[in-house]
C-alpha positions as CSV (number, residue, x, y, z in Angstrom):
1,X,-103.6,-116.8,35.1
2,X,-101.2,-114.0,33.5
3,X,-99.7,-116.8,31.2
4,X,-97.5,-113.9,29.3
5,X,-95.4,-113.3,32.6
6,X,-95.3,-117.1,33.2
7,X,-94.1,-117.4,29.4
8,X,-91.7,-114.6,29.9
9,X,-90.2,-116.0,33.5
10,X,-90.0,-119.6,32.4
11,X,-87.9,-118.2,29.3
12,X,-85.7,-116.6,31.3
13,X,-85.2,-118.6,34.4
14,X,-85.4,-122.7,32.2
15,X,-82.0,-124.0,33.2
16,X,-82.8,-125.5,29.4
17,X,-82.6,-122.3,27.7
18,X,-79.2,-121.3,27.3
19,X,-79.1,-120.0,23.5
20,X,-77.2,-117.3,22.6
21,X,-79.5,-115.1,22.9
22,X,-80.6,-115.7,26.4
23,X,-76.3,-115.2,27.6
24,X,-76.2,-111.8,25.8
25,X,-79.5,-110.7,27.7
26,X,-77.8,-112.3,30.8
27,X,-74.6,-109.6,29.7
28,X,-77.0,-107.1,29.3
29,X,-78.1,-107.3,33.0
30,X,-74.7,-107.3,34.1
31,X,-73.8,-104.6,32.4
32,X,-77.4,-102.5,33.8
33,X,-76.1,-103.8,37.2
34,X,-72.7,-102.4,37.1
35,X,-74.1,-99.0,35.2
36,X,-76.8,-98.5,38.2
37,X,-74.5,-99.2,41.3
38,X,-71.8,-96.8,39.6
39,X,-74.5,-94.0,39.1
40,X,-75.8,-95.0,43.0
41,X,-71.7,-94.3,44.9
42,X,-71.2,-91.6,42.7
43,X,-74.1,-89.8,43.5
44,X,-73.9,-90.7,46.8
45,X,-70.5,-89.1,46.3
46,X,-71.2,-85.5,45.6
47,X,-74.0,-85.5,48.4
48,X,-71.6,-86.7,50.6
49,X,-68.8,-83.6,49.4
50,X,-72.3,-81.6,49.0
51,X,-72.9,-82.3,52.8
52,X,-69.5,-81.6,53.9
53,X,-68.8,-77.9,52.3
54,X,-72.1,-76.9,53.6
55,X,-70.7,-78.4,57.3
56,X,-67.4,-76.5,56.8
57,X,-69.6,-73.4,55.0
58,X,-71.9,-73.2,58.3
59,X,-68.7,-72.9,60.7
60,X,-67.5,-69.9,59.3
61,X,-70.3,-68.4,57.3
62,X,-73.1,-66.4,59.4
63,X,-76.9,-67.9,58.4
64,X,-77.4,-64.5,56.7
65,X,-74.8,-61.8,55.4
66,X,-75.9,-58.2,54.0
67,X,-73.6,-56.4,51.7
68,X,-73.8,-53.6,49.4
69,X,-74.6,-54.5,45.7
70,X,-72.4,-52.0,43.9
71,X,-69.9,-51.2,46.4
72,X,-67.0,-52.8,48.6
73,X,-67.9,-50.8,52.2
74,X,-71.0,-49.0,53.1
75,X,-72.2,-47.2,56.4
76,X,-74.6,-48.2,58.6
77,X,-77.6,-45.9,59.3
78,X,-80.0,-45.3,62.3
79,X,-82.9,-47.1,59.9
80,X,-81.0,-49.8,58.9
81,X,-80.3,-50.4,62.4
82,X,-84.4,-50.2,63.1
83,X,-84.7,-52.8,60.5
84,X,-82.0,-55.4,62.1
85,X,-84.2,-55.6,65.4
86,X,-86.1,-58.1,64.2
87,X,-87.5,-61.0,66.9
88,X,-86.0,-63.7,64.4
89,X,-82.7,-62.1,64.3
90,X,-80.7,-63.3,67.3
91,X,-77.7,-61.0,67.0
92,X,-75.3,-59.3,64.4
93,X,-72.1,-57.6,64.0
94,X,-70.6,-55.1,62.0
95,X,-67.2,-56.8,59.5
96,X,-64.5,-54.9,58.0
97,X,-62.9,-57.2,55.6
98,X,-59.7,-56.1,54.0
99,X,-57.1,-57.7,51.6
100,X,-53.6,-57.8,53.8
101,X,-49.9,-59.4,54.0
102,X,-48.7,-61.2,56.8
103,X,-45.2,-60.9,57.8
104,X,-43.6,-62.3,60.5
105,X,-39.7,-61.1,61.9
106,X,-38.1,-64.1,60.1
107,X,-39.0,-62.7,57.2
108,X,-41.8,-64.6,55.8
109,X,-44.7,-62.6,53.9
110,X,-48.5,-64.4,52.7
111,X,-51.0,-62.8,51.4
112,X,-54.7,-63.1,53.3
113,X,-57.5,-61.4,54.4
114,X,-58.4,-59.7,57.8
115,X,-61.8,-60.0,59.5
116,X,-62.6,-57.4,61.8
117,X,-65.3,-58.5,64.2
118,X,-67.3,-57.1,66.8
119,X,-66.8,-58.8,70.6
120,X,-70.7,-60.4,70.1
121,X,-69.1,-62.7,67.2
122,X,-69.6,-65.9,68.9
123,X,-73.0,-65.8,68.8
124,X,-73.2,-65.3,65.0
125,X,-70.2,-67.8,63.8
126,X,-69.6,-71.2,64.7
127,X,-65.9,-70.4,63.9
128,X,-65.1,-70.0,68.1
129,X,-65.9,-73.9,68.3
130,X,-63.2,-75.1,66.2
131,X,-60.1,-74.1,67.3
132,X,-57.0,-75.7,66.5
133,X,-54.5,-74.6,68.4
134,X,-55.6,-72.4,71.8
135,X,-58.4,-70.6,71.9
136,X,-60.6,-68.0,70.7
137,X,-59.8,-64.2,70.6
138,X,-61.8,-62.6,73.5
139,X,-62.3,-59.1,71.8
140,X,-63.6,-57.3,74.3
141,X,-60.2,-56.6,75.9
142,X,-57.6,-54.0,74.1
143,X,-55.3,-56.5,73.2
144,X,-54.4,-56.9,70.0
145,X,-54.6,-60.7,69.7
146,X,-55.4,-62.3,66.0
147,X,-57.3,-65.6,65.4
148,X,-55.7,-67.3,62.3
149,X,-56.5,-70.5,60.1
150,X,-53.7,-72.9,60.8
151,X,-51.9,-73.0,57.4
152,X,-51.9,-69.5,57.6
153,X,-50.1,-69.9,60.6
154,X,-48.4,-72.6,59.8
155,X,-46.9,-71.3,56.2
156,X,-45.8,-68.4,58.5
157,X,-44.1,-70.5,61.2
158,X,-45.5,-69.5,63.8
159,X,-46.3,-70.3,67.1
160,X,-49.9,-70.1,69.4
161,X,-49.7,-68.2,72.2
162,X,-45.8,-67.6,72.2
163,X,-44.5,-63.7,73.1
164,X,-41.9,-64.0,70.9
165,X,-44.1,-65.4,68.0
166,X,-45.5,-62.3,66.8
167,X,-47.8,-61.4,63.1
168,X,-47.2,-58.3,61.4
169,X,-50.3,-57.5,59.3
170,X,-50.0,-54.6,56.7
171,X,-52.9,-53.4,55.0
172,X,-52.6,-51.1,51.9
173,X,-53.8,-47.4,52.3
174,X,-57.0,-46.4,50.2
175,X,-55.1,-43.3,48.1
176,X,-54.2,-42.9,44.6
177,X,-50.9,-40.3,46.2
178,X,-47.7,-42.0,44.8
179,X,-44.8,-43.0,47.8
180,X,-41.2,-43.2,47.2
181,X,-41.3,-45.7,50.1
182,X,-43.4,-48.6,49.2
183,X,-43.5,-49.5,53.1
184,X,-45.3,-46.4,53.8
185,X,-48.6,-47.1,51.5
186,X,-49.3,-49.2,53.7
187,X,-50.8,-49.6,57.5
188,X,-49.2,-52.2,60.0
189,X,-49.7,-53.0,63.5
190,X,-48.6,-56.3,65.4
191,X,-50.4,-59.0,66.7
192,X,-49.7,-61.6,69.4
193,X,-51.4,-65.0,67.9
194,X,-54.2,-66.0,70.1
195,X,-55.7,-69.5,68.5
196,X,-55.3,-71.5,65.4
197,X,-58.8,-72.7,63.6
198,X,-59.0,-75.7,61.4
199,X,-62.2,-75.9,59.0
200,X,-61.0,-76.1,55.3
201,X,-58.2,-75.3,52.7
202,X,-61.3,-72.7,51.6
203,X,-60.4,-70.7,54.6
204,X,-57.4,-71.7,56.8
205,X,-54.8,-70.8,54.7
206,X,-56.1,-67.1,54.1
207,X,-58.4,-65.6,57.0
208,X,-57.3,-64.4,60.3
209,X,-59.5,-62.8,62.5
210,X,-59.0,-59.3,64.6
211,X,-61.4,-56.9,66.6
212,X,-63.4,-54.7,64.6
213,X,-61.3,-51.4,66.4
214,X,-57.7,-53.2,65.3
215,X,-59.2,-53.4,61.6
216,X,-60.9,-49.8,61.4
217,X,-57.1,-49.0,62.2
218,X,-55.4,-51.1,60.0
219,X,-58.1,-49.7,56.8
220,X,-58.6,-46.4,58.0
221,X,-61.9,-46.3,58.1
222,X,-64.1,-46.0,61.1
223,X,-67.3,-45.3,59.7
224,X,-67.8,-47.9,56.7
225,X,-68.1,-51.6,56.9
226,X,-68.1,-54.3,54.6
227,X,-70.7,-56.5,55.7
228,X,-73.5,-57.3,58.4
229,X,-73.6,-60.6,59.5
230,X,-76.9,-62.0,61.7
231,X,-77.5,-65.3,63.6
232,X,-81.1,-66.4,62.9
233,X,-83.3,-67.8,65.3
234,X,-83.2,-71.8,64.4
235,X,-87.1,-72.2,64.6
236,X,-87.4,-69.3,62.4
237,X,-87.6,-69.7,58.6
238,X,-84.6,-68.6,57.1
239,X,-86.0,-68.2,53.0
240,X,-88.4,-66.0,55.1
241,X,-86.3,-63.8,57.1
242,X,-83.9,-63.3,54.4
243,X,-87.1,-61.8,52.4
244,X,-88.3,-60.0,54.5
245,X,-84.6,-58.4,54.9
246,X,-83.8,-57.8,51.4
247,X,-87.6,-56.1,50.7
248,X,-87.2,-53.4,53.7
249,X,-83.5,-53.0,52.7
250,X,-84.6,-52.4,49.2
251,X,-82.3,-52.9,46.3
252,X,-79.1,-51.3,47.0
253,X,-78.6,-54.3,49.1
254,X,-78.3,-57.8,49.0
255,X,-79.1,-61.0,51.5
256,X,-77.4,-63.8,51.0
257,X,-77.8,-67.1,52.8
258,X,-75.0,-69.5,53.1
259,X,-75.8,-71.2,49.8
260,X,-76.0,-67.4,48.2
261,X,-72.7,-66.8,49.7
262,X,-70.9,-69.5,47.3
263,X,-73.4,-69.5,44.6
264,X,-70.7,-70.5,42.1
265,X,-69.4,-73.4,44.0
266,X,-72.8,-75.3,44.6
267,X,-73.8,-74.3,40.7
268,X,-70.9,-76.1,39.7
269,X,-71.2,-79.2,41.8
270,X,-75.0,-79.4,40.5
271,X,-73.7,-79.3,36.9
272,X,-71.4,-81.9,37.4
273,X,-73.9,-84.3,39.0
274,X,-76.1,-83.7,36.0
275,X,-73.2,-84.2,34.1
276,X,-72.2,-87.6,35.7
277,X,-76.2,-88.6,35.4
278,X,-76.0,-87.8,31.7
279,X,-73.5,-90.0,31.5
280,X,-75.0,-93.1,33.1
281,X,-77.9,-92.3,31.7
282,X,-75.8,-93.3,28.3
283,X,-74.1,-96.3,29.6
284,X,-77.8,-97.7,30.8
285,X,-79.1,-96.6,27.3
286,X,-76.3,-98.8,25.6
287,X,-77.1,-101.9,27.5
288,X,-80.7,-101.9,27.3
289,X,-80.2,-101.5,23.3
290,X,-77.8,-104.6,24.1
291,X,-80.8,-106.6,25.7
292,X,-83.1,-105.2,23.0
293,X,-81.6,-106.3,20.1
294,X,-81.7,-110.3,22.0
295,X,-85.0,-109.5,22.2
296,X,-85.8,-108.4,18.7
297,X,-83.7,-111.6,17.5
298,X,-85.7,-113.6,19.8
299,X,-89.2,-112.7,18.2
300,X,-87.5,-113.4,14.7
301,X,-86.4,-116.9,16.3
302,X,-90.1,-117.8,17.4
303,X,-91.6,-116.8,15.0
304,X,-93.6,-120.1,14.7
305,X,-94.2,-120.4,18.0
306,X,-95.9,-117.0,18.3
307,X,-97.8,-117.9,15.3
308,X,-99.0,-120.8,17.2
309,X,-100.2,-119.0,20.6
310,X,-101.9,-116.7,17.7
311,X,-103.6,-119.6,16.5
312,X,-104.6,-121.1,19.5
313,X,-106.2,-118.0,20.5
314,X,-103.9,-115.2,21.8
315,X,-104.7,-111.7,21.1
316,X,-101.8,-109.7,19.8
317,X,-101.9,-107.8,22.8
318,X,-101.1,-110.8,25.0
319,X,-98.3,-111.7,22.9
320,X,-96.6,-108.4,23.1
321,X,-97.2,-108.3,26.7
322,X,-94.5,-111.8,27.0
323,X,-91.7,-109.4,25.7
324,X,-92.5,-106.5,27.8
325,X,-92.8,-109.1,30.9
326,X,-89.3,-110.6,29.3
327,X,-88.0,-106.3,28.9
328,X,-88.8,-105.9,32.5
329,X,-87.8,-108.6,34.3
330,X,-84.3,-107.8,32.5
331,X,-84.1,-104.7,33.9
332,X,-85.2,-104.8,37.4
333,X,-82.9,-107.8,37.7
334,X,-80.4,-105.5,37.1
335,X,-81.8,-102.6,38.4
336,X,-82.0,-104.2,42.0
337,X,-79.1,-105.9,42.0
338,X,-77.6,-102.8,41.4
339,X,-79.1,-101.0,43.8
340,X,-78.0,-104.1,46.5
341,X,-74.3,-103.6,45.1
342,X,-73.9,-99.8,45.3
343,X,-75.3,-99.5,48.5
344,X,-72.5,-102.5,49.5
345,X,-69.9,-100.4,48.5
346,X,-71.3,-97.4,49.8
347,X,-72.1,-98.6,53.9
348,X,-68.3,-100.4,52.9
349,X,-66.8,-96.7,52.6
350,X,-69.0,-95.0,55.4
351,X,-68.3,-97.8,58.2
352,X,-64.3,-98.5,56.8
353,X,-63.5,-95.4,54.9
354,X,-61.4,-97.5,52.7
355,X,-60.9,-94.8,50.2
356,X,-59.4,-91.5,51.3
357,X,-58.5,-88.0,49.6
358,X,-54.4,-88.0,49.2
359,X,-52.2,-90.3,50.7
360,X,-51.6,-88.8,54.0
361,X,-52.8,-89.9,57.3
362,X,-54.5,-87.2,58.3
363,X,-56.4,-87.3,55.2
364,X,-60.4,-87.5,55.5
365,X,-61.9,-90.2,53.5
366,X,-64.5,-89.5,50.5
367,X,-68.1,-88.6,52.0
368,X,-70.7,-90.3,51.3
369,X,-74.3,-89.5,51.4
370,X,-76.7,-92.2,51.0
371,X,-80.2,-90.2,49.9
372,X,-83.6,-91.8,49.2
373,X,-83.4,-89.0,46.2
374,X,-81.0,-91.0,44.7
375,X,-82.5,-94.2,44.7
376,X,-85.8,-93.1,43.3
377,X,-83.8,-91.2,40.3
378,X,-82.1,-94.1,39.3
379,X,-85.2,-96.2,39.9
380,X,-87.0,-93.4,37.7
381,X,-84.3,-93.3,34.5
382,X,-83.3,-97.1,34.4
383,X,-87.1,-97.4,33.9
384,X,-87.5,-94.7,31.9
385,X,-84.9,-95.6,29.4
386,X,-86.0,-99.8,29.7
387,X,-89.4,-98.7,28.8
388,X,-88.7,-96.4,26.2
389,X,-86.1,-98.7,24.7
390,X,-88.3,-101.6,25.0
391,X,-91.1,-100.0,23.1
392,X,-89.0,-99.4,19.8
393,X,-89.1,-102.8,18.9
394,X,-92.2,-104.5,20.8
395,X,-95.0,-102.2,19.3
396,X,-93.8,-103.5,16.1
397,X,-94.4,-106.9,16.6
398,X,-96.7,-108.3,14.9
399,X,-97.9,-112.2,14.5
């Protein structure tokens, strides 16, 4: 019979044992339970936000993008080409990217970015399956037709599809020469407003898309692009295409994936979920000091009754093991009902979306992402930090 848990248990469960020191383990647990489910939504949180860039990342982005490591626009040659006509690579296209102003005839001006495209874009971007507002710009026609985030088009005022609702865009020349006229450093053409897409503030209030011809115009340059971007075959691995790319390229150029694209962004959501596990990791340290200070009061308090078990023939060993049983069962009790409570208020948000990001309607409510990863973290530090805590006062014990 393991008479140390059954010492530890029946301390801790006696409906007679209601000393002061038993309530402020009791508080202890509480405040371990609280601690645990807090660390459990939170995390659950930034996967959830995680989850949800990389959605609204992968319907704009391309699964790979090459671009030049030291300058804006490069050409394309003949052996780079030889080097795209890979069986894993589906398709790419050519993109001129250039800073621009939008200006419409009432007189309103933002400032946004042109993407010129090739007509095979579709089958690189997901960006043709989430229109807004009409549809799509079919580039292989000579029309000049633009595809536009909706706040873009929406801070402009104006309208999908409409003859009369038409987008100046006027991109600045490339040339040091000075101009009395400010209008004429720069190119413009007009555009009838195709579609509307709706993916993120990241992108909808800034990007409007036009054929690749319409931007070579608009930049003057027909020869010099600013990125390629591929679509990967989906049973191919991508780590292993984008490789392979970047060691036949060589280093001049660079592959990015769609995590490489916005590097920054995802390093700084990872440092705040350390950050935030730091934290907890704190609170849960403070309470399990909480329940072992009860503990190291309660080995002053039975004192005598230790000495006894000692007498009667317990090893020292035995006896520690009744305050590591009594350590433990504190804080799985809280550990698990913690676990049980976060994930509550986790399915809660999921199911009801109670909570939601600004007070408008329209709003989306806060992602959540519930991840076995998170569960066996916390599972790993409350441990970690009970054990550790735990063993500052038990080894000491002695009878």
């Amino acid at each position: 019979m393991n008479y140390p848990f059954f010492i530890a248990r029946r301390y801790l469960f006696s409906p007679s044992n209601r000393n002061v020191v038993n309530i402020i383990s009791w508080i202890s647990v509480i405040a371990i339970t609280a601690a645990t489910a807090s660390m459990l939504v939170i995390m659950s949180g930034f996967f959830g936000f995680e989850k949800q860039i990389n959605k609204m990342f992968s319907s704009f982005d391309p699964p790979l993008v090459i671009k030049h490591q030291k300058s804006s626009l490069f050409e394309i040659h003949p052996e780079m080409e030889a080097v795209l006509k890979q069986p894993e690579i589906l398709a790419y296209s050519r993109v001129l990217e250039a800073r621009s102003i939008f200006r419409t005839k009432k007189g309103k001006d933002e400032f946004g970015f042109i993407k010129g495209v090739e007509a095979n874009y579709p089958l690189i971007s997901k960006i043709d399956e989430k229109p807004f507002d009409g549809s799509f710009v079919n580039f292989k026609d000579s029309l000049s037709n633009v595809f536009m985030g909706v706040n873009l088009q929406a801070k402009l005022g104006l309208s999908v599809q409409n003859i009369y609702s038409i987008a100046e865009i006027w991109v600045p020349k490339a040339s040091n020469q000075q101009y009395l006229d400010p209008t004429k450093a720069f190119r413009n053409h007009s555009f009838y407003v195709n579609g509307a897409f709706y993916i993120g503030n990241e992108y909808d209030g800034k990007y409007a898309f036009v054929s690749l011809k319409e931007a070579q115009k608009l930049t003057g340059n027909s020869t010099s692009f600013s990125a390629i971007e591929l679509s990967v075959d989906p049973r191919a691995d991508i780590e292993e295409v984008k490789n392979k790319l970047q060691t036949s390229l060589g280093k001049d150029f660079q592959v990015l994936n769609q995590r490489d694209q916005h590097a920054e962004m995802f390093g700084f959501i990872e440092l705040e979920k350390n950050f935030i596990i730091l934290i907890f990791g704190l609170i849960i340290l403070i309470a399990s000091f909480s329940f072992l200070g009860s503990i190291t009061i309660l080995m002053i308090e039975k004192k005598s009754n230790l000495n006894t078990l000692a007498v009667l023939g317990a090893r020292l060993s035995d006896i520690r093991k009744i305050f590591w049983y009594l350590s433990a069962l504190l804080s799985s009790i809280g550990l698990i009902f913690g676990l049980i409570l976060g994930t509550i208020i986790c399915l809660i948000q999921q199911n009801f979306e109670l909570v939601r990001m600004g007070s408008s309607i329209l709003s989306s409510a806060y992602p959540i992402d519930l991840r076995l990863w998170s569960y066996l973290l916390i599972i790993l530090v409350v441990t970690g930090i009970s054990l550790l805590t735990s063993s500052l006062s038990i080894t000491k014990l002695k009878v």
